[in-house]
N, C-alpha and C positions, 0 to 999 in steps of 0.2 A: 481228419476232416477239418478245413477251412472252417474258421469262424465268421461271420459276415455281420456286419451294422450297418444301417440304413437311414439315410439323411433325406427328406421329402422336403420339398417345399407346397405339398398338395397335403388337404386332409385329408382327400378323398382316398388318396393313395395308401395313406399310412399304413391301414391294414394290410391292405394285400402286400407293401413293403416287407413286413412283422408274416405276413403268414409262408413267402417267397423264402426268407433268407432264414427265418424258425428264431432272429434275435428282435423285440424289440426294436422299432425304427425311430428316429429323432424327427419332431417335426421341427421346422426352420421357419415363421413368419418371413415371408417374403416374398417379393415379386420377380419372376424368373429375365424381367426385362433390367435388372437391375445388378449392373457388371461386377459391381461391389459385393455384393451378396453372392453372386456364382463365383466369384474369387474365395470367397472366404470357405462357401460349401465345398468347393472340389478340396481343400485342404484335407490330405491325406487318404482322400477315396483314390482307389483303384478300375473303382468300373460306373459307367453313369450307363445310367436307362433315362435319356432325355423324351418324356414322353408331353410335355407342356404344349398345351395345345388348345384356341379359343376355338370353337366351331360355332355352326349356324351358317347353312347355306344362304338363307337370305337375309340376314342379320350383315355378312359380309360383302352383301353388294353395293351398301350403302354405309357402313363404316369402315371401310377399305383400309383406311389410315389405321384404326384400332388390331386389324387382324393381320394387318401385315407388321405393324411392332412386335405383336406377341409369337406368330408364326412363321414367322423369314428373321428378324430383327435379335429375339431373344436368341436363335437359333447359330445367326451370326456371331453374335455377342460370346458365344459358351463357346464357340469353336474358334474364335480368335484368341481367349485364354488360354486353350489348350494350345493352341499353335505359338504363342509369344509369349507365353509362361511358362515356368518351371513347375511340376507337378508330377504326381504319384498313379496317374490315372495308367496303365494299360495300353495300348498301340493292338 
């Protein structure tokens, strides 16, 4: 059986991370809009569950600019490293 480790950049995540894979998960201070930081996480992960995500139906109709950074923008940002970088992730 596979060993599995897990890298969050969520607190909220952490456990269910730790409870999913049965090791232990790393948390990562950081913000998911930030390319530096998804470059350095994807280092040597194999599989990402990109679940980063701001909601608030009406919270987003009036900071439109904020929800579509973190939910179209961050989302771009992680699939362009995978596309234009060198990495260990899975296909």
């Amino acid at each position: 059986m596979k060993s599995w480790s897990s890298i969050t950049l969520s607190r909220k995540f952490i456990q269910e991370a730790s409870r999913i894979t049965g090791e232990n998960a790393t948390y990562i201070f950081g913000d998911v809009r930030d390319k530096e930081i998804l470059r350095k996480v994807i280092e040597g992960v194999e599989i990402i569950f990109h679940e980063a995500a701001a909601v608030g139906v009406g919270q987003s109709m009036y900071q439109i600019e904020k929800y579509v950074e973190v939910n179209t923008m961050a989302t771009a940002k992680l699939l362009d490293i995978l596309v234009n970088r060198e990495h260990e992730v899975k296909n």
